[in-house]
C-alpha positions in Angstrom: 167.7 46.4 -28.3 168.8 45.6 -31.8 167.8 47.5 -35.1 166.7 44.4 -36.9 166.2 41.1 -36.3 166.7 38.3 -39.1 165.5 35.0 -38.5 166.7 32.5 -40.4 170.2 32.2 -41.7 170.2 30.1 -44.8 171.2 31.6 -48.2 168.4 34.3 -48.2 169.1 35.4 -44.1 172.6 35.2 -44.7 172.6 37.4 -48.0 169.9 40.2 -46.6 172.5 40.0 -43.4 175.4 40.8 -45.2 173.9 43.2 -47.3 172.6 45.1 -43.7 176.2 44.9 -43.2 176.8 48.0 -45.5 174.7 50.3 -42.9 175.4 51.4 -39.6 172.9 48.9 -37.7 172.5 46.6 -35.4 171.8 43.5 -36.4 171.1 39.9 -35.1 170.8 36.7 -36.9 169.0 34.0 -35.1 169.5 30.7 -36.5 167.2 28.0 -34.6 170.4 24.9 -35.6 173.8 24.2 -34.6 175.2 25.6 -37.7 173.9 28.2 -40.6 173.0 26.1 -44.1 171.3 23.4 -42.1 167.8 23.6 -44.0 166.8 24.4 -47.5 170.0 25.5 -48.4 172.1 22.3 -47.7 170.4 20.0 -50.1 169.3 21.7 -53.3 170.1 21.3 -57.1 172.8 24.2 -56.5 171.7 25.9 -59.7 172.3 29.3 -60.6 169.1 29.9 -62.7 168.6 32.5 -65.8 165.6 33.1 -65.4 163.2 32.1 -68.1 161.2 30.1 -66.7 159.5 32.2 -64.2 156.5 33.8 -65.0 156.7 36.9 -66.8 156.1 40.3 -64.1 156.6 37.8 -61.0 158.9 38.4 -58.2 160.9 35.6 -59.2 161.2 36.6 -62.6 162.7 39.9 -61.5 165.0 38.5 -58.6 166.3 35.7 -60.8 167.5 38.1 -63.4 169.1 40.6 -61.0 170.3 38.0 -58.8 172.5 36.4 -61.7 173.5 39.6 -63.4 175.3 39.6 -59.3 176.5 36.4 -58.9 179.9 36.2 -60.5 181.2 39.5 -58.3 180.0 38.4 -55.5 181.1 35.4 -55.5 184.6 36.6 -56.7 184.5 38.7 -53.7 183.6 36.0 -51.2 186.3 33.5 -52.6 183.3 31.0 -53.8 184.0 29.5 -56.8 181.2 29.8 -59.3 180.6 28.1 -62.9 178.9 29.7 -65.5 178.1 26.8 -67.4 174.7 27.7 -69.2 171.7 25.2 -69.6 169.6 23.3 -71.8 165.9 22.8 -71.3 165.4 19.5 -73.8 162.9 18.6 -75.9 162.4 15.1 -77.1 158.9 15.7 -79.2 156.9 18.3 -81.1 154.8 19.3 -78.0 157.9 19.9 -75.7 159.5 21.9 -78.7 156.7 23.9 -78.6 157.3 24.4 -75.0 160.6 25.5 -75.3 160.0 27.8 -77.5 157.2 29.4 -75.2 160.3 29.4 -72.7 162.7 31.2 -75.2 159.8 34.2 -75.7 159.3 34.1 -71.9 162.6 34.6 -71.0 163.2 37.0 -73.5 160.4 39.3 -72.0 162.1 38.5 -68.6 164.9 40.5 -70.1 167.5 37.0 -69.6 170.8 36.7 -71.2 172.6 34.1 -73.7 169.1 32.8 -74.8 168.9 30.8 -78.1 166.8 27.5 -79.5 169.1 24.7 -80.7 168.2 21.8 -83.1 169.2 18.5 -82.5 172.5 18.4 -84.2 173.7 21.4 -82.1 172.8 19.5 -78.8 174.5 16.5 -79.7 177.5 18.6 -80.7 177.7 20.0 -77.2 175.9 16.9 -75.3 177.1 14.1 -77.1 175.9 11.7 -74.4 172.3 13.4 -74.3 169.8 10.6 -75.5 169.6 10.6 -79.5 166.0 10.6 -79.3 166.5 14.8 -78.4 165.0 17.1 -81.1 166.0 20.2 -79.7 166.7 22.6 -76.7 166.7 25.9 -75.4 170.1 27.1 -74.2 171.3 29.6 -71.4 174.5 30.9 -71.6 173.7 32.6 -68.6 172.9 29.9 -65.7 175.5 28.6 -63.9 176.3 26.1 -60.5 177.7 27.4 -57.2 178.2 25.5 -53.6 175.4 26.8 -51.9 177.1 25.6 -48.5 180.4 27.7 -49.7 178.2 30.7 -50.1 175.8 30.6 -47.3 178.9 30.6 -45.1 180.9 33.3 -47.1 177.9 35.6 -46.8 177.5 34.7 -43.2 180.9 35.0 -42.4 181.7 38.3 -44.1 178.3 39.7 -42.7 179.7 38.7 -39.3 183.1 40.3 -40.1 181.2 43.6 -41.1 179.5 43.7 -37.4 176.5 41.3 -37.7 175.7 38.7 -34.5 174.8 35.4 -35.0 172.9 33.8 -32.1 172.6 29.5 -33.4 170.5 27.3 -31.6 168.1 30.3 -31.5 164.5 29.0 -32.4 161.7 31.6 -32.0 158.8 30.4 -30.2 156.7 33.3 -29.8 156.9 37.1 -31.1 154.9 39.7 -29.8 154.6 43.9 -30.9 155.5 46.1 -28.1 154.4 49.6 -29.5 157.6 50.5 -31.2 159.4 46.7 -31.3 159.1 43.4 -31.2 159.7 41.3 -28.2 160.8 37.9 -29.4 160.9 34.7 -27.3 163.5 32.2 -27.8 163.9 28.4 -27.2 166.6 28.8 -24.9 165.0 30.6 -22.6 166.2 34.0 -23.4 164.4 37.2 -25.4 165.8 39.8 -27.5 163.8 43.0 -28.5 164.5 44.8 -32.1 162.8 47.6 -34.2 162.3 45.5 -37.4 162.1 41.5 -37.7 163.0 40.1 -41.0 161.4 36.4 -41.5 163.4 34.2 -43.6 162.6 31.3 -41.7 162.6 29.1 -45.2 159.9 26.0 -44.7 158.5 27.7 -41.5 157.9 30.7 -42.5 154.4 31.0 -42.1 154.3 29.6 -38.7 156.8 33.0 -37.7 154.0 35.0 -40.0 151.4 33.5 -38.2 153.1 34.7 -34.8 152.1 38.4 -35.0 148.7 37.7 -37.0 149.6 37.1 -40.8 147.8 35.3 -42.6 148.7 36.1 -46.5 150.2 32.4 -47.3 151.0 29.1 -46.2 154.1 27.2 -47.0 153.9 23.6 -47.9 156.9 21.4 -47.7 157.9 19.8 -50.8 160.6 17.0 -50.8 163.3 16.5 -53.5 165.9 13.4 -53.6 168.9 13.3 -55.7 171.6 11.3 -56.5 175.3 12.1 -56.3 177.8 10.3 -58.1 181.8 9.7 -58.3 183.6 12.4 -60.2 184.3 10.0 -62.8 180.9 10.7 -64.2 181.0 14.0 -64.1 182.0 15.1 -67.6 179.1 13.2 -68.5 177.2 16.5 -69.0 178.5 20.0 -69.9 175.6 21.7 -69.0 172.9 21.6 -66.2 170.2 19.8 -67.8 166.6 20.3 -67.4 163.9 18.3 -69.0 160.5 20.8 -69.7 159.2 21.3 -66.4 155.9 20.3 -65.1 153.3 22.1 -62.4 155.9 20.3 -59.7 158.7 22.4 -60.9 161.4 22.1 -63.2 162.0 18.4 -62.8 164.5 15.6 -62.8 167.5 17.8 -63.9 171.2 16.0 -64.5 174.3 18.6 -64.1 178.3 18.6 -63.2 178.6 20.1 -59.8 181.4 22.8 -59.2 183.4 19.8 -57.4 183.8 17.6 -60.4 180.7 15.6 -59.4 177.5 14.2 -61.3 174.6 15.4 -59.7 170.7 13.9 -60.5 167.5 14.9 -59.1 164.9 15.8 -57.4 161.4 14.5 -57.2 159.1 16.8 -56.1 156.6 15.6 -53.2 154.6 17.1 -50.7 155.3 16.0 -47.0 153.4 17.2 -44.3 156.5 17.0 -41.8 158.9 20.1 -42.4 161.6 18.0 -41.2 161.4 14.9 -43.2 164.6 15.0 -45.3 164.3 10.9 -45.5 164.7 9.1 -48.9 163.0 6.0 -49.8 163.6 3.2 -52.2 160.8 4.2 -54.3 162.2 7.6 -54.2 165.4 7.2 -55.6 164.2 4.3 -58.4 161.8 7.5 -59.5 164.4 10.0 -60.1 167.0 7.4 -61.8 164.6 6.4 -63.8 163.4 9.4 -64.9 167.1 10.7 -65.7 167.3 8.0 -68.4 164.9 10.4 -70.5 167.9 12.5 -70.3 171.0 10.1 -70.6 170.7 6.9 -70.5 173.9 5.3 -69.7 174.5 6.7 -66.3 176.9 4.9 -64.5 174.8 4.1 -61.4 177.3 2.0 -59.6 179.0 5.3 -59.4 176.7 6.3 -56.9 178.5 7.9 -54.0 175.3 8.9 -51.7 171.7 10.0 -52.6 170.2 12.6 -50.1 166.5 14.5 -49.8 165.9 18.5 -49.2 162.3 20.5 -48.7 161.3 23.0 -50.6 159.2 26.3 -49.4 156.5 26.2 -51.9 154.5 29.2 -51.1 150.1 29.4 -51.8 150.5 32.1 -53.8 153.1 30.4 -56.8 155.1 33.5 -56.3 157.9 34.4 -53.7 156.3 36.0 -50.7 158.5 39.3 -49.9 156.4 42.2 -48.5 155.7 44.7 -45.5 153.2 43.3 -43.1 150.1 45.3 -42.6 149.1 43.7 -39.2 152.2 44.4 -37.9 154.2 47.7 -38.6 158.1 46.9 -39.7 157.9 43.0 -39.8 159.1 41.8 -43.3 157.9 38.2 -44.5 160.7 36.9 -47.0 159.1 33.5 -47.4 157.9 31.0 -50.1 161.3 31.4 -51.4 161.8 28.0 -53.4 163.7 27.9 -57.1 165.1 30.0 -58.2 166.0 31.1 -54.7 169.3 30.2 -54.7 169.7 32.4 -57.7 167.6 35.3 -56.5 169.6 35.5 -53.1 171.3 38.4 -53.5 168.9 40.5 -55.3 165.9 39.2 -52.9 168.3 41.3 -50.0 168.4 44.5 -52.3 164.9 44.0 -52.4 164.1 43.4 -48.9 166.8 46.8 -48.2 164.3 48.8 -50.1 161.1 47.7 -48.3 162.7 48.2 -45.3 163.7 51.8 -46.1 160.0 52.3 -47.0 158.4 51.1 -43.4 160.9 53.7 -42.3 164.5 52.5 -41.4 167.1 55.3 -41.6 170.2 53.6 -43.4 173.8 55.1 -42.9 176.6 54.0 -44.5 178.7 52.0 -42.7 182.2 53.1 -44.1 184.3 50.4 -42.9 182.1 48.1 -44.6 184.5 45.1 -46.4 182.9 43.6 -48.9 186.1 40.8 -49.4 185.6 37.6 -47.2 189.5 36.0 -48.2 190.3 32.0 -48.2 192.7 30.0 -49.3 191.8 27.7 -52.5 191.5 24.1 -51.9 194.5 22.6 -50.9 193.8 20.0 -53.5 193.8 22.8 -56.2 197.3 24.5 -55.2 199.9 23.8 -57.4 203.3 22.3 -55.7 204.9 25.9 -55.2 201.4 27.0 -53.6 201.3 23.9 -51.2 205.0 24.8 -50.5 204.5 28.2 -49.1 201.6 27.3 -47.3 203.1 24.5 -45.6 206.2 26.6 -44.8 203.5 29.1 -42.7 201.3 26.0 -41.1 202.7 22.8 -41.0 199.0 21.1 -40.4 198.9 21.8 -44.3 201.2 19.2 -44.4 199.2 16.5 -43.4 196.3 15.2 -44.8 193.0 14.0 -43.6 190.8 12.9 -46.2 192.3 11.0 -49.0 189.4 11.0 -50.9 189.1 14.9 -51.7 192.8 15.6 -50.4 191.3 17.6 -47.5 194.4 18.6 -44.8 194.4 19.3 -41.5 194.8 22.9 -41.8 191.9 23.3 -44.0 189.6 21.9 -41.0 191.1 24.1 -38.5 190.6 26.8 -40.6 187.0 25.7 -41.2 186.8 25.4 -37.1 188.3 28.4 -36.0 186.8 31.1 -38.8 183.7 33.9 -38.4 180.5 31.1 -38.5 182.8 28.2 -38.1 182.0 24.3 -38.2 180.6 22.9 -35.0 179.5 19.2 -36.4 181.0 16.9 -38.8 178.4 17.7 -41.4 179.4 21.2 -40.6 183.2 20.9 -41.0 182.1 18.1 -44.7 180.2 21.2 -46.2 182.9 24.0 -45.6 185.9 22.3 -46.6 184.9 18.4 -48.1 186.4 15.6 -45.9 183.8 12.6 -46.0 182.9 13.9 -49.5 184.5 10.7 -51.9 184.0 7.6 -52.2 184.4 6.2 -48.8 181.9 8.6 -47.3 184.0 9.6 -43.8 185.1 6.2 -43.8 188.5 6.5 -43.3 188.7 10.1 -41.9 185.4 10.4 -39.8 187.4 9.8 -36.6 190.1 12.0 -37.2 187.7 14.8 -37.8 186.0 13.9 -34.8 189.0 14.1 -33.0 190.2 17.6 -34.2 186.5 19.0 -33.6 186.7 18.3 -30.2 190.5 19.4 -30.0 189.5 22.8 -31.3 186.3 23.4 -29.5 187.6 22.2 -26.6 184.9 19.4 -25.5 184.6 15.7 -25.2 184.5 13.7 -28.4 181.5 12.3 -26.5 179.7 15.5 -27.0 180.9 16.5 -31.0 177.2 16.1 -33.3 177.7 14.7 -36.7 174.9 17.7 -37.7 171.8 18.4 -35.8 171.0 19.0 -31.7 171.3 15.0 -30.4 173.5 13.8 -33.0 176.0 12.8 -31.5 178.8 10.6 -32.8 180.7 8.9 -30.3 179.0 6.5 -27.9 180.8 6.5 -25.2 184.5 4.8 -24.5 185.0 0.5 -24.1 188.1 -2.0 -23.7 189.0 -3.6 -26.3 191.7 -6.1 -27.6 195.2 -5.8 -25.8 193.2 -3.6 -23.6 193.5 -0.8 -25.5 191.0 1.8 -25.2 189.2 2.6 -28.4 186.5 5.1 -29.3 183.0 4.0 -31.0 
């Protein structure tokens, strides 16, 4: 029998997990894919919002706020690096200056930091490649860009470390109220029973609501593409750069990632297939061209990969974090689109004090930790750091990926830690091999090959991400009669 039950463990699962971590209980995280940060999470614009944009006495306006007053301890604590590299929402007529300025008083009643209105001459001193046709901008100092897939992990892992399970390849199929728990059915044949379920279940969270009666919302899945390029274009922009949203959201958006990279995207359309993270032709042509409104001279040929991610766009326009009343102690944390990347950690705080409210008795768990430690990128040591760490692993020594200097040491590590990688997407997102320019090219097979080393199974049987993804075909003679993987 466990206390709580979270299901779901992207950014918001893994954030209310670790902050569950800081109380005596006993908590499960079930996680229906191979690895944590395989839905929402993975493919989103990264952004660490400020907060003006949301409406004014809305959830998300007060979870944005208190979720980026948060961000840089925690992610100081968790060893994830974090940019505070403010935006500009631009204006490129009198109507979208207006707008902006209806942003500026928004955000000031939101209670948002590092707000002020800019004329042209002070964007183009700051964004000199911003298209000249700009008349203005509202800038915040306070929004930044993290690596979501950094941070999911981090809070999973020190979650983990502070006395959390996390049961992957968990998919709840069914959930029923025995008087004083739930009994919850899983897809692998097993069931687990807890006092309190938490649904963070990102695009499916309604269909989990739905399970023990609820009926307050319905999520629609909304797809975004982007664009990432080489890092040569990332200096391109200084700031994460928003044109004035629209009813879809807050649009095609150009920004630096924390890696060096350019980052441009998303559309925003509705699928009906909560898995569909395809991009089209049309798709990408949509969002490039759309960029130009915000820079036109984009490299393009710099293009290293464009990928999609759905978004959990909730019927009521508002996050959807409450107490159910058809079911005593099951939490919906759902509808949690942008800014919930930004909200994260405040959405747990909040979802700790409903909890206490339906009746959860919290002690303090004493031993909690709230450091997760890691070694910086290898490609960011200096020679004397590189030394010493060499000197204590000599796997350090050799590297995998040429493209972002990844060693071998660093994908061990990745293997082998609290939530480690189980796929090659998995073991990409943590520590960056297949990353550059040649895409895995050159070191896909060698990170096959250590997968399987470290895990201890076939090559045959090591994914690239999902369940049935697997890499390697099978085994076949080839020239000299060598044998040869493919």
């Amino acid at each position: 029998m466990y206390d709580i039950a979270i299901i779901g463990a992207g950014i918001t699962g893994s954030s209310i997990a670790r902050e569950l971590s800081k109380y005596n209980l006993n908590t499960v995280v079930l996680e229906k894919g191979v690895e944590v940060c395989q839905g929402t999470t993975k493919a989103n614009s990264a952004i660490v919002h400020g907060g003006f944009d949301a409406k004014i006495g809305s959830l998300k306006a007060k979870l944005n706020v208190r979720g980026n007053e948060l961000y840089p301890s925690l992610c100081e604590d968790l060893s994830v690096e974090f940019k505070q590299i403010g935006s500009l929402v631009l204006a490129f007529d009198e109507d979208e200056k207006r707008h902006i300025e209806e942003l500026y008083n928004r955000g000031v009643k939101n209670h948002v930091k590092g707000l002020r209105l800019l004329d042209h001459e002070e964007v183009i001193n700051i964004e000199s490649n911003v298209n000249k046709n700009v008349v203005g901008a509202l800038l915040c100092e306070s929004a930044g860009i993290v690596c979501p897939f950094n941070l999911n992990v981090a809070l999973m892992e020190n979650a983990i470390n502070n006395g959390v399970e996390l049961k992957l390849q968990s998919e709840v199929l069914d959930i029923r109220k025995d008087n004083e728990y739930f009994n919850i059915e899983l897809a692998n044949n097993s069931n687990i029973k807890a006092k309190y379920v938490v649904n963070a279940a990102g695009v499916y969270a309604d269909k989990i609501n739905n399970m023990i009666g609820g009926n307050e919302y319905y999520i629609t899945a909304r797809k975004g593409e982007y664009k990432i390029l080489d890092k040569s274009e990332g200096k391109i922009a200084n700031h994460v750069l928003f044109q004035c949203p629209t009813t879809k959201g807050k649009g095609v958006l150009v920004t630096q990632t924390v890696h060096g990279n350019l980052l441009v995207g998303p559309n925003a359309n509705e699928v009906e297939d909560k898995d569909d993270k395809s991009t089209s032709k049309d798709g990408i042509n949509e969002i490039v061209e759309a960029s130009r409104k915000t820079i036109e001279n984009i490299n393009y040929r710099k293009t290293i990969t464009s990928f999609a991610g759905l978004r959990a766009t909730s019927s009521t326009g508002d996050f959807c974090i409450f107490a159910s009343k058809v079911a005593k102690n099951f939490i919906n944390v759902g509808g949690i689109e942008s800014p919930g990347l930004a909200s994260a950690p405040a959405i747990a705080e909040y979802v700790i004090e409903i909890l206490k409210e339906e009746g959860l008795e919290l002690e303090e768990n004493k031993n909690f930790n709230p450091i997760r430690k890691k070694h910086k990128p290898f490609s960011h040591m200096t020679t004397e750091e590189r030394k010493e760490l060499i000197k204590s692993d000599e796997r350090y020594k050799k590297i995998i990926c040429r493209c972002e200097s990844v060693t071998e040491g660093e994908i061990v590590d990745a293997i082998n830690r609290p939530c480690g990688a189980r796929t090659v997407d998995g073991v990409k997102r943590r520590v960056r091999p297949g990353m550059g320019i040649c895409q895995g090219g050159f070191c896909g097979p060698r990170v096959i090959e250590i997968i399987a080393r470290e895990l201890n199974i076939p090559v045959e049987e090591v994914l690239k991400d999902y369940d049935n993804s697997e890499v390697v075909l099978g085994k076949v003679k080839e020239l000299r009669g060598e044998l040869v993987e493919i």
